[in-house]
C-alpha positions as CSV (number, residue, x, y, z in Angstrom):
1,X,-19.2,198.0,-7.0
2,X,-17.8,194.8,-5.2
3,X,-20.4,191.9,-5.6
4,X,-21.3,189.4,-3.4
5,X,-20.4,186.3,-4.3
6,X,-21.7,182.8,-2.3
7,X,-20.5,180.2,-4.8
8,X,-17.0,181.5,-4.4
9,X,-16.5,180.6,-0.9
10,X,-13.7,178.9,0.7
11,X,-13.3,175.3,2.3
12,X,-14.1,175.6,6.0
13,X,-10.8,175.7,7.6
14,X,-9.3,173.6,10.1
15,X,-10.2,173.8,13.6
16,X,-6.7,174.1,14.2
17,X,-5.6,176.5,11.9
18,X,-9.2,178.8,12.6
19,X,-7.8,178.9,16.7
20,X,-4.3,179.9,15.4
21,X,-5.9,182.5,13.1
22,X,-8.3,183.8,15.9
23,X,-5.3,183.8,18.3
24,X,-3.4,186.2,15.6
25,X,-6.3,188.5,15.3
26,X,-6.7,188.6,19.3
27,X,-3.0,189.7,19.6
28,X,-3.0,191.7,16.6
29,X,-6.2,194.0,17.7
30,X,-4.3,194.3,21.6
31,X,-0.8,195.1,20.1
32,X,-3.1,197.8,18.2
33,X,-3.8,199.4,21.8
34,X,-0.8,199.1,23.2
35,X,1.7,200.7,20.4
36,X,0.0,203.7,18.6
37,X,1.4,205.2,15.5
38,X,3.3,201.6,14.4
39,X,1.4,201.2,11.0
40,X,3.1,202.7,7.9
41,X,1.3,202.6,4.2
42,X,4.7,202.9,3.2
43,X,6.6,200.2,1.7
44,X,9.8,201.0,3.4
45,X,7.4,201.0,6.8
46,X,7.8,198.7,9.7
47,X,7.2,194.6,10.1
48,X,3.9,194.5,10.9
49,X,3.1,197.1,8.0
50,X,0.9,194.7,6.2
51,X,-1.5,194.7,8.7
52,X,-4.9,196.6,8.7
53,X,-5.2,200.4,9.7
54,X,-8.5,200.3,11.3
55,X,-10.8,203.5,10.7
56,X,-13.9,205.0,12.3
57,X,-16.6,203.5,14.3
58,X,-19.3,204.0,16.6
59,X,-18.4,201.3,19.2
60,X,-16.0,202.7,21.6
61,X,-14.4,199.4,22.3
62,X,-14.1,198.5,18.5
63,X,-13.0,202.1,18.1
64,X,-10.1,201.9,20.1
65,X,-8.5,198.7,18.7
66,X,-9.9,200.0,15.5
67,X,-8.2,203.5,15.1
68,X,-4.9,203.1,17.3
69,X,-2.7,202.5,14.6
70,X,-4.5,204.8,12.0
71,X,-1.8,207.4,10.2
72,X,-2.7,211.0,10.3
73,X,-2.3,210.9,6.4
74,X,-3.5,207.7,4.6
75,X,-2.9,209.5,0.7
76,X,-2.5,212.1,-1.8
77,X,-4.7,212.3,-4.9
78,X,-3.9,214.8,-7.3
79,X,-6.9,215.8,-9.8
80,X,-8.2,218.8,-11.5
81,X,-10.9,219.3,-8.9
82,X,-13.8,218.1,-7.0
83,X,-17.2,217.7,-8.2
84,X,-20.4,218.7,-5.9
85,X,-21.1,215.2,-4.5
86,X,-17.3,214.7,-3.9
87,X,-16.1,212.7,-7.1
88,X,-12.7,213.2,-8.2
89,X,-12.6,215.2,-11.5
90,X,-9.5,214.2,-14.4
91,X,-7.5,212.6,-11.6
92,X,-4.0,212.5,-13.2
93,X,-0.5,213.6,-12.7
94,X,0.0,215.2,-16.0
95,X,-1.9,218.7,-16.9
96,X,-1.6,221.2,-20.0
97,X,-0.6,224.3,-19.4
98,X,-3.9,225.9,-20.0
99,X,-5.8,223.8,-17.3
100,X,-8.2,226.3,-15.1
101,X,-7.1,224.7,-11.5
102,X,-5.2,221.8,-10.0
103,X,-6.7,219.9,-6.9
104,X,-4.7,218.1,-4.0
105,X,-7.1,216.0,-2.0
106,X,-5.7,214.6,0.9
107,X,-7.4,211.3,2.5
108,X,-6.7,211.8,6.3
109,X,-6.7,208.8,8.7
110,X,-7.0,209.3,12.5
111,X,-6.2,212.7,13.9
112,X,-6.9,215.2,17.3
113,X,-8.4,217.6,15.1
114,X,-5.4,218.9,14.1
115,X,-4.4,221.2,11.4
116,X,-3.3,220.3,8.0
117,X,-0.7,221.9,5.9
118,X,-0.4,221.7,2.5
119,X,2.1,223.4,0.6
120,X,3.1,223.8,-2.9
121,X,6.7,223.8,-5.1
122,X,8.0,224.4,-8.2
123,X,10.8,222.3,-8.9
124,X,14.0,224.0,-9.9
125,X,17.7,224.4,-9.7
126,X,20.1,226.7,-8.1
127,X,22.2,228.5,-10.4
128,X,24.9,225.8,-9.7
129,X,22.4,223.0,-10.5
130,X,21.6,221.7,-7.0
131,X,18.1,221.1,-6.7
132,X,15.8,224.1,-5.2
133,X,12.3,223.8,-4.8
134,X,10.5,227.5,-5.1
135,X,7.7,227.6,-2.3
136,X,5.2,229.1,-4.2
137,X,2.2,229.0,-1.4
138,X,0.9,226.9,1.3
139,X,-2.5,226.2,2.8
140,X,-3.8,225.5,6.1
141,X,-6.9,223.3,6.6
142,X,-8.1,222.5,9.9
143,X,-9.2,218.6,9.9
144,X,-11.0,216.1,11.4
145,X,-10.2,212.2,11.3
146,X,-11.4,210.3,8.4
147,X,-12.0,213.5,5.7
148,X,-10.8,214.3,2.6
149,X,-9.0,218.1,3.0
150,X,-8.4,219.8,-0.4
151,X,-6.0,222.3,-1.9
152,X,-6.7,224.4,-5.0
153,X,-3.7,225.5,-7.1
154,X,-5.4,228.1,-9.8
155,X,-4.3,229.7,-13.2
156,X,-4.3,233.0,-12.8
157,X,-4.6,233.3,-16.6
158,X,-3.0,232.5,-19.4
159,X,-0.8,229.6,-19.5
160,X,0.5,227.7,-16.5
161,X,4.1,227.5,-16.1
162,X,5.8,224.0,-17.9
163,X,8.1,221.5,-15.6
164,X,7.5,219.7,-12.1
165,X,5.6,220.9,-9.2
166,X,5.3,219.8,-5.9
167,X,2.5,219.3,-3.1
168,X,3.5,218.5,0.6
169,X,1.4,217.5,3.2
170,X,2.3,217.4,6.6
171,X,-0.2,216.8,9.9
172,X,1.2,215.7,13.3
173,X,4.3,215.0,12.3
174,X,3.6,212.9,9.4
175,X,4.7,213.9,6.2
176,X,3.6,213.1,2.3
177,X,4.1,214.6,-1.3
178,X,3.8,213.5,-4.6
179,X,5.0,215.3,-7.3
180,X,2.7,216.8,-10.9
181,X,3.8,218.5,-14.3
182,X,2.4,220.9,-16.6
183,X,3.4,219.4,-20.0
184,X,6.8,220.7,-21.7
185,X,5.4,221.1,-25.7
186,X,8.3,219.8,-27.4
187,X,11.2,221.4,-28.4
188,X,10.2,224.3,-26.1
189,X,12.5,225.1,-23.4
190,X,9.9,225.0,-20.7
191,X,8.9,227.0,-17.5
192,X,7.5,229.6,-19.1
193,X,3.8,231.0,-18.4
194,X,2.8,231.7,-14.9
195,X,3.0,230.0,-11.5
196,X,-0.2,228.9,-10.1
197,X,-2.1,230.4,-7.3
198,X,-3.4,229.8,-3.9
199,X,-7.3,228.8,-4.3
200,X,-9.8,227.5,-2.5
201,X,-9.6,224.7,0.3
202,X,-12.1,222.8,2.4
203,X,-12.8,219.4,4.0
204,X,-15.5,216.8,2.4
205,X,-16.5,213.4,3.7
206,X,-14.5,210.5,2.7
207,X,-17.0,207.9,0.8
208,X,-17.9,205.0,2.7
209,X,-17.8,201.1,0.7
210,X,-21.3,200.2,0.3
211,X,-22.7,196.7,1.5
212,X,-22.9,193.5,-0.2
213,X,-25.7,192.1,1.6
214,X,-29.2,190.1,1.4
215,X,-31.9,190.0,3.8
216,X,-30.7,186.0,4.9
217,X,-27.4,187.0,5.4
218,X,-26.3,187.4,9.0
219,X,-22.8,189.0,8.1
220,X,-21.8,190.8,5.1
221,X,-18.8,192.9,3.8
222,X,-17.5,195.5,1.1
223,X,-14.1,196.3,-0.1
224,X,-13.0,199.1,-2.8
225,X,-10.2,201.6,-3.2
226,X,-9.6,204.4,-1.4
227,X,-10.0,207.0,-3.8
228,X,-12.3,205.4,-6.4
229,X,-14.4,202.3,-5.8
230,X,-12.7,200.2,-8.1
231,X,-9.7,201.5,-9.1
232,X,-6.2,202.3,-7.4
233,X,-4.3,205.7,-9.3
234,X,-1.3,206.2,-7.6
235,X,1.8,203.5,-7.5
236,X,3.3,202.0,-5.9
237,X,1.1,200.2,-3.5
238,X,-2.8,199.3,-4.0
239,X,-4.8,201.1,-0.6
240,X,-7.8,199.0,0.0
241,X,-10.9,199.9,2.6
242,X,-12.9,197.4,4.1
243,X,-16.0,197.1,6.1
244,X,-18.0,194.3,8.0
245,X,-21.4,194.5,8.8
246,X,-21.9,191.8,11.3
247,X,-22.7,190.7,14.8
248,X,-20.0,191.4,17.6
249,X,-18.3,188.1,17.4
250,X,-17.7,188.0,13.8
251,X,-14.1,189.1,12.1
252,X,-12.9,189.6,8.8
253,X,-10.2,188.1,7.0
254,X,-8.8,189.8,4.0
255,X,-6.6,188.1,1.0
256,X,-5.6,189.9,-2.6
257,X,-4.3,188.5,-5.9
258,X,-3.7,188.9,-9.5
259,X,-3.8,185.1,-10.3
260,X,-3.0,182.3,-8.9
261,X,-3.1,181.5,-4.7
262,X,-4.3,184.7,-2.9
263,X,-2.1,186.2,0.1
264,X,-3.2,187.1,3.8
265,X,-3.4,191.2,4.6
266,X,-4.5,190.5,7.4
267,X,-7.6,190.3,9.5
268,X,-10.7,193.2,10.9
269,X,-12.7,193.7,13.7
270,X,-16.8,193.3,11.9
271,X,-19.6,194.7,13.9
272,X,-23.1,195.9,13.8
273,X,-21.6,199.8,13.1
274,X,-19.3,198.4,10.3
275,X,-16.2,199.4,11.3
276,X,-13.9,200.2,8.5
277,X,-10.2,199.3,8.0
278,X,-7.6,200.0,5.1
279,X,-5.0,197.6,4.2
280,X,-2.3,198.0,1.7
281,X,-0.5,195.5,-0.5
282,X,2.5,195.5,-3.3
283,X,1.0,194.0,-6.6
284,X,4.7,193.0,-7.6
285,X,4.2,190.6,-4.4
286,X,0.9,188.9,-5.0
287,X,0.7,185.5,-7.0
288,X,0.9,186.4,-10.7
289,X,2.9,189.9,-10.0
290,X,2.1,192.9,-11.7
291,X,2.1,196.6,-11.4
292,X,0.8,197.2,-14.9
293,X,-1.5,199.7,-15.6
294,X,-5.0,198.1,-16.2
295,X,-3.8,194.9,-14.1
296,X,-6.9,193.8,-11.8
297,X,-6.3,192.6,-7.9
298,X,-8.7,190.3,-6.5
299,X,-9.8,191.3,-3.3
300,X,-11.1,188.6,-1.3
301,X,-12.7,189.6,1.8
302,X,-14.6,186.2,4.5
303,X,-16.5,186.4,7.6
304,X,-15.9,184.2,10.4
305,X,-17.8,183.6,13.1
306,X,-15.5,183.4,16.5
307,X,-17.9,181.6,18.9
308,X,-16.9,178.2,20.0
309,X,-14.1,176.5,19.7
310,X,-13.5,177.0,16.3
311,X,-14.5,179.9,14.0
312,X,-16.3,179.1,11.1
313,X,-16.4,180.7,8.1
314,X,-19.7,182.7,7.3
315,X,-19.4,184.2,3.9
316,X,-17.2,185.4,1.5
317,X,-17.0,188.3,-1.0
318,X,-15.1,188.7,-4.0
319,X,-14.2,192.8,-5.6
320,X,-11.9,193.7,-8.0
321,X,-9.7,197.1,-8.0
322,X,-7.8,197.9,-11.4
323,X,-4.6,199.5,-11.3
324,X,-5.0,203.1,-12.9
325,X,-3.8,204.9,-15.7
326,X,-0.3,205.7,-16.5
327,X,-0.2,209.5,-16.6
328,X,3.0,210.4,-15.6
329,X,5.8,210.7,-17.8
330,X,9.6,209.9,-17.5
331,X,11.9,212.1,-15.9
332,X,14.3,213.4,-18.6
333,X,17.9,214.6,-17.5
334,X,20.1,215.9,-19.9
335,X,24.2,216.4,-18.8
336,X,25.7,218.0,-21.6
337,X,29.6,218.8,-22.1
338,X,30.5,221.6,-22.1
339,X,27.9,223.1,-19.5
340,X,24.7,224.3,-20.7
341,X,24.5,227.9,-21.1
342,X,28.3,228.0,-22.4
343,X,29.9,229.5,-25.2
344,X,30.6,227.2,-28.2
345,X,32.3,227.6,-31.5
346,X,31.9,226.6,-35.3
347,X,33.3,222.6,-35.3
348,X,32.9,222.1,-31.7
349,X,31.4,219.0,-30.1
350,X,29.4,219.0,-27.5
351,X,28.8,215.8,-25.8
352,X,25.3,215.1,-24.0
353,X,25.1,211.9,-21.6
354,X,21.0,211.2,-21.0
355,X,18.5,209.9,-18.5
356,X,15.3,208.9,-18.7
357,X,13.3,207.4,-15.5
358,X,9.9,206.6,-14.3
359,X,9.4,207.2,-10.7
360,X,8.2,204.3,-8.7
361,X,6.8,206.4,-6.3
362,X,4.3,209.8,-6.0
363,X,2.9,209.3,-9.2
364,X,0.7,206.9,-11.3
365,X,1.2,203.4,-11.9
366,X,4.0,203.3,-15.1
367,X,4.5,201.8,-17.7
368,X,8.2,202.1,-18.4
369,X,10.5,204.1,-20.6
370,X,9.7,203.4,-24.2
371,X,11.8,205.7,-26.6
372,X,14.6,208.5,-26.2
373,X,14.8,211.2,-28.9
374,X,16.8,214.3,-29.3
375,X,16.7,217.4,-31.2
376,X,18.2,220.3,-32.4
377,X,18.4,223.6,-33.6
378,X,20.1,224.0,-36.1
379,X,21.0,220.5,-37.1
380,X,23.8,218.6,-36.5
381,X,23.4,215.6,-34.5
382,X,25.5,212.5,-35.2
383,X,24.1,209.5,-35.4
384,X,22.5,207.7,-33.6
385,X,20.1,210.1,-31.8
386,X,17.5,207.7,-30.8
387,X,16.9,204.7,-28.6
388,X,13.9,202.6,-29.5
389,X,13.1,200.0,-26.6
390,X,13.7,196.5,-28.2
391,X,10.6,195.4,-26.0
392,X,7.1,196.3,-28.1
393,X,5.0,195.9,-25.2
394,X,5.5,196.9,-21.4
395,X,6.9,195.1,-18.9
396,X,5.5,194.4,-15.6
397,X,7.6,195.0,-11.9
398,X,11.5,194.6,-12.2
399,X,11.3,193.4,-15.9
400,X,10.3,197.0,-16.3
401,X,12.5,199.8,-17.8
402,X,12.6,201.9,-14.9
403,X,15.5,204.0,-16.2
404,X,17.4,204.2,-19.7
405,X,20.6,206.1,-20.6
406,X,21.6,207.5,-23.9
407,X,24.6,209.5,-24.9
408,X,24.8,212.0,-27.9
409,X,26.9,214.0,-29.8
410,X,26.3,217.3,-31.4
411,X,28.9,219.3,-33.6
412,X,28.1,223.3,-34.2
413,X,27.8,223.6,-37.4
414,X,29.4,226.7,-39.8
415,X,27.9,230.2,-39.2
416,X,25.4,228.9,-36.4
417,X,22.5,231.4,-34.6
418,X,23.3,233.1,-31.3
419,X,21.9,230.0,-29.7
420,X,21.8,226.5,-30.2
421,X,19.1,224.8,-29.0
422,X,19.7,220.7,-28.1
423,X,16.3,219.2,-26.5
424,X,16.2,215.7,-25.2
425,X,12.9,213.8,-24.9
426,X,11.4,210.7,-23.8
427,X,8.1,208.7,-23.3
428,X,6.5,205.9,-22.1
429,X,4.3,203.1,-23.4
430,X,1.5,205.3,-22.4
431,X,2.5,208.0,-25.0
432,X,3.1,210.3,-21.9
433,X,6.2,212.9,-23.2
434,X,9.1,214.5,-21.5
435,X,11.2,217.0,-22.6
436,X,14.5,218.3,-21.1
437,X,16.9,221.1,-23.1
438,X,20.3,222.8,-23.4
439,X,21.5,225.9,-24.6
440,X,24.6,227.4,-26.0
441,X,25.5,230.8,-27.0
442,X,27.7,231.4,-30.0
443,X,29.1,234.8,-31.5
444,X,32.4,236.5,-33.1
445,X,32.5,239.0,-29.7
446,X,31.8,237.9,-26.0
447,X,31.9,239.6,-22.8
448,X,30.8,240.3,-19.4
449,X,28.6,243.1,-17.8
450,X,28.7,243.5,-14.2
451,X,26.6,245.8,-12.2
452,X,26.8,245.9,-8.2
453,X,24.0,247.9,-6.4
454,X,23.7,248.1,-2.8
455,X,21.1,250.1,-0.1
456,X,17.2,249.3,1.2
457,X,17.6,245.3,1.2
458,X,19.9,244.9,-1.5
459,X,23.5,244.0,-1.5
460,X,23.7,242.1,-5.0
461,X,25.5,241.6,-7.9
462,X,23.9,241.0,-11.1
463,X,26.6,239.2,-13.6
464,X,25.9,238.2,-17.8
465,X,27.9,237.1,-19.7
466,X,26.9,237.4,-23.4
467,X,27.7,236.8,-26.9
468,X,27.1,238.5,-30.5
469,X,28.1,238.6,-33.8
470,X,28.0,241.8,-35.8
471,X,26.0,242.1,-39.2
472,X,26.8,243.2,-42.2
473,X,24.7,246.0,-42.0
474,X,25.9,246.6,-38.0
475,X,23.5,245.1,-36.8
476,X,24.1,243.0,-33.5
477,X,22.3,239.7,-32.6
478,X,23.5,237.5,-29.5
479,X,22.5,235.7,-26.3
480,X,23.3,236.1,-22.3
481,X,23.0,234.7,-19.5
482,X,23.0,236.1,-15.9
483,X,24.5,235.1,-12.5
484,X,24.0,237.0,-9.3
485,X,26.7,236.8,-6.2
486,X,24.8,238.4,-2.7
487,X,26.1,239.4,0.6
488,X,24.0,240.0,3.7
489,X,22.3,243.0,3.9
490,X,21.1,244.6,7.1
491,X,17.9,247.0,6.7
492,X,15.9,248.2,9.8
493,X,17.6,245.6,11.9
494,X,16.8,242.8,9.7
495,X,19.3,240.4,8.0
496,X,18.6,239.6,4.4
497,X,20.7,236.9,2.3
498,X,19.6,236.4,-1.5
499,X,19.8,233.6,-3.5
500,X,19.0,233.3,-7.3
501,X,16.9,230.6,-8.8
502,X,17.9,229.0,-12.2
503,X,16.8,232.2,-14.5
504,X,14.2,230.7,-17.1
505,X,14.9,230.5,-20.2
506,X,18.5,230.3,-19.1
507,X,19.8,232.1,-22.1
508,X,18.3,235.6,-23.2
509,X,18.6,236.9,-26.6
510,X,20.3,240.3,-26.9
511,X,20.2,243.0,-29.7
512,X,22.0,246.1,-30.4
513,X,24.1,248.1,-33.2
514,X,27.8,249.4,-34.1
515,X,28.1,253.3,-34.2
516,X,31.0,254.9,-34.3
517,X,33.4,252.1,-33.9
518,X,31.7,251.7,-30.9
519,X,28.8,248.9,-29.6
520,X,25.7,249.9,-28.2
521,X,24.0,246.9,-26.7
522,X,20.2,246.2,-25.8
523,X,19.1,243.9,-22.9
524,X,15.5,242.7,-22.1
525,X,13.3,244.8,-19.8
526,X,11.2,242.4,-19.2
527,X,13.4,239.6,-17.6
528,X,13.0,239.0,-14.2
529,X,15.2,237.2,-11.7
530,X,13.2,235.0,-9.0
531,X,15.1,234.8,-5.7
532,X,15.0,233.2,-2.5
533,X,15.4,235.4,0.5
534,X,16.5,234.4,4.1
535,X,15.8,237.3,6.4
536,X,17.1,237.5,9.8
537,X,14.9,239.5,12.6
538,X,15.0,240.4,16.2
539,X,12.2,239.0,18.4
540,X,9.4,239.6,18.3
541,X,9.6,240.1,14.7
542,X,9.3,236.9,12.0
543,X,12.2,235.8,10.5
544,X,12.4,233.1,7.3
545,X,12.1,232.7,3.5
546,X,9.9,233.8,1.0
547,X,10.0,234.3,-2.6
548,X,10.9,237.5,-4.2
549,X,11.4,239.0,-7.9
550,X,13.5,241.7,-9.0
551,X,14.9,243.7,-12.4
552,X,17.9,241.8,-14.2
553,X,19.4,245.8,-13.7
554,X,18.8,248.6,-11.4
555,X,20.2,251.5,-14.1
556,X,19.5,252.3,-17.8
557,X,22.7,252.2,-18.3
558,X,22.7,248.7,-17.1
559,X,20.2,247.9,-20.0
560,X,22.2,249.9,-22.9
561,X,25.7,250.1,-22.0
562,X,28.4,250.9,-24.5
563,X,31.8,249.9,-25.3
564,X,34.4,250.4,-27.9
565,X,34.4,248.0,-30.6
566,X,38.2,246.2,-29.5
567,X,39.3,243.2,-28.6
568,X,40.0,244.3,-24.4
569,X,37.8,247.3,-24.6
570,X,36.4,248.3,-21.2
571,X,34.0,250.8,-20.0
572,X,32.3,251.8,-16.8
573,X,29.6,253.4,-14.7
574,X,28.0,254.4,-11.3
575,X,24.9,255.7,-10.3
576,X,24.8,257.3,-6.7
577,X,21.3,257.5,-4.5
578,X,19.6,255.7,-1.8
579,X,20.5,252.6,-3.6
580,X,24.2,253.0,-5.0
581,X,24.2,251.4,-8.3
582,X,28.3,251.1,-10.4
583,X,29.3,248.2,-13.0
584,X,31.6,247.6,-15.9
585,X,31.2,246.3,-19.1
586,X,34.7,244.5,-20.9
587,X,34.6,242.3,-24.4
588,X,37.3,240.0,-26.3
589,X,36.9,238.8,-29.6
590,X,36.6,235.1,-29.7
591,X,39.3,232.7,-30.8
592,X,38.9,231.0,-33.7
């Protein structure tokens, strides 16, 4: 809790410099009135974005140079839930896969009472790579100013799906996210397990800074982080709310540093209803930068008093807010030639050009890129297939390894499996992981199955392209994986376009035997295709996109077609009905 602390307190000013400050504050508090929604928490936001955002008081005049500037959303805190006197539980950026329930709290700032929308994502790709966030559900809460609003993300059971999600927030026009992952185990190819579910919601109050004051004391303060009194979690500025509890004449001036000479944020209204205010400030720019983990800002709040013709100072408190844990870990990229998911041979290379980054926004403060590592299954990585950071200990602001790259080389060895398996990872000084992979289908036989089905809402066709060798014995062990091409579809009077999300895994093992001189192949049942769907209606009906799921096939056939063991061979099929279902299956033997 922030402590008073007399013997701390600062020469009394000059008379000169106290009317110039005074001055500042006067014109400060009026431009406040005169030009709502100018303050940004953001560091990309406008000039005067170091200023205070004044919050909620009793006083209607303070109120209204108080709140003017106020954003609808101050933050985003992402924890695993909310305990029942309102104290963040495991806040973090980083959950295993088998956590019960993932919290968004979102601090609002001054609003009409409007209504808050919170909406969650799965980070993916397209099936050409682009990036695709999956909608997976979104909340509405309805809000007043100065609460915490909070959106539950459940397991539904089991195990939570692995990779990056996404939570949006978005009142009066004013937008935030920050982005959370379900830990990759390594050398697993992620995203599988289950997408989490819509939950609970609510609104609680936001907690109030407590005062630093004895009974002689005519003015006295408080200052402490927004989401936990003394501690700042999420990079990559440090969100500070103030209070003054002192007669009407008084104000507040508030400075911050790590060491050495503090720096201005700016000056508050202090009154007998203790109006609050948040201020925000970049450690990298205080004296003694740093945006370490663990790294403690001084926050250095005084009272002056504004009668006469010079203010003089009052008091002076002195509260500390460490920077929080690093619990995010790097983004890993992997771009590997040829393209994942293709068919390689014995002797190949494959080269794999790799990126590891920690963000510098939406998540925890970081540490920086440590180590990159790859993997592989089977073996056959040249060397080197590590980079070590030559630093032992973490830097602080730019001296900080944002962002490393790495290239590798992989050759496929003699008689490989039907896939190969190359995983990238990375961490950070934090011991926080990463994990990014690449398959690659091998086999003695490849081909292509197509299968076009169209009626209802469907118009699609579902392509995979696979790979085997055959056993000794006849056996027949290889991998696929599938591509869909849609065109509109009209079904009572509605429009529907389709578009597949990056399957996951991306390559699916397939089985099957030789009978006859002829190949009888097995796909999965059990695969499913997720898909976005744009649909197309007449008023008054809704039109938009939601998230569907559908079978890889829509025929047995599909699932255990047959062809003629030749280098060429072709076969065929078709399946009339409501929905008309035809395809072809053709193989080549590979080239050696």
């Amino acid at each position: 809790m922030p402590r008073n602390n007399r013997s701390r307190r600062v020469p009394v000013i000059t008379a000169a410099f106290a009317a110039i400050a005074l001055s500042v504050l006067v014109s400060s508090l009026r431009s406040l009135e005169a030009a709502p929604g100018a303050f940004s928490l953001t560091r990309s936001g406008p000039p005067n974005a170091a200023k205070p955002t004044p919050a909620l008081t009793t006083n209607s005049t303070t109120e209204r140079a108080a709140e003017a500037n106020a954003p609808p959303i101050i933050a985003i805190v992402i924890a695993s839930a909310l305990d029942e006197k309102g104290t963040l539980v495991n806040p973090r950026f980083t959950f295993p896969p088998n956590e019960p329930q993932i919290t968004a709290i979102v601090y609002v700032g001054k609003t009409n009472g409007g209504e808050l929308k919170v909406a969650w994502y799965k980070v993916s790709e397209d099936e050409d790579g682009k990036p695709l966030d999956e909608k997976l559900f979104e909340h509405q809460i309805r809000v007043k100013s100065h609460e915490r609003a909070f959106s539950v993300a459940k397991n539904p059971g089991g195990a939570l799906g692995s990779g990056t999600y996404k939570v949006v927030a978005t009142l009066e026009g004013q937008t935030k996210e920050r982005k959370l992952d379900v830990a990759t185990q390594a050398g697993s190819a992620g995203g599988q397990g289950k997408r989490p579910a819509a939950g609970t919601t609510g609104t609680v109050a936001q907690p109030a800074p407590a005062p630093a004051k004895t009974p002689e004391e005519s003015c006295s303060m408080a200052a402490r982080g927004l989401s936990n009194d003394d501690k700042d979690l999420d990079a990559d500025t440090v969100e500070i709310l103030t209070r003054g509890w002192c007669p009407e004449h008084f104000y507040v001036q508030v400075y911050a540093t790590v060491m050495g000479p503090p720096k201005s944020l700016g000056a508050m209204e202090a009154g007998p209803d203790a109006p609050q205010a948040y201020f925000n400030t970049d450690p990298c720019g205080l004296s003694g930068p740093s945006d370490l983990p663990g790294t403690r800002i001084t926050v250095t709040t005084r009272a002056f008093d504004s009668r006469g013709d010079s203010p003089k100072e009052a008091g002076s408190l002195d509260s500390v807010i460490t920077l929080g844990d690093d619990t995010s870990a790097p983004m890993v990229n992997v771009i590997p030639t040829p393209a994942r998911g293709s068919f390689v041979s014995a002797g190949q290379k494959i080269s794999l050009q790799v990126t590891a980054k920690d963000e510098r926004t939406g998540g925890s403060w970081q540490t920086g890129v440590r180590r990159i590592w790859l993997e592989a299954q089977p073996e056959g990585l040249d060397k080197p297939d590590e980079w070590p950071n030559p630093s032992r200990l973490p830097k602080p602001c730019d001296k900080k390894t944002w962002e490393q790259d790495f290239r590798a080389t992989y050759t496929v060895p003699r008689k490989p499996p039907p896939i190969v398996e190359i995983c990238a990872h990375a961490e950070d000084y934090a011991d926080n992981p990463k994990s990014n992979c690449a398959d690659f289908a091998t086999g003695e036989w490849r081909g292509t199955l197509r299968e076009h089905a169209q009626g209802s809402i469907y118009n699609d066709t579902v392509i995979v392209i696979f790979s085997f060798s055959e056993e000794r014995d006849g056996t027949i062990k290889g991998a696929a994986r599938v591509k869909m091409e849609s065109a509109p579809q009209t079904f009572n009077e509605c429009k529907s376009t389709r578009t597949l999300i990056t399957p996951e895994p991306l390559l699916f093992p397939i089985s099957g035997k030789l009978v006859d001189g002829e190949f009888h192949l097995d796909l999965p049942t059990d695969y499913r295709l997720n898909l976005h769907v744009q649909t197309d209606c007449p008023p008054p009906r809704n039109s938009g996109t939601v998230m569907a799921t559908r079978s890889l096939g829509m025929s047995d056939v599909f699932y255990h077609p047959k062809v003629k063991a030749q280098d060429g061979a072709t076969n065929s099929f078709h399946k009339p009905g409501a929905i008309d279902v035809s395809g072809t299956i053709e193989i080549h033997r590979a080239k050696q």
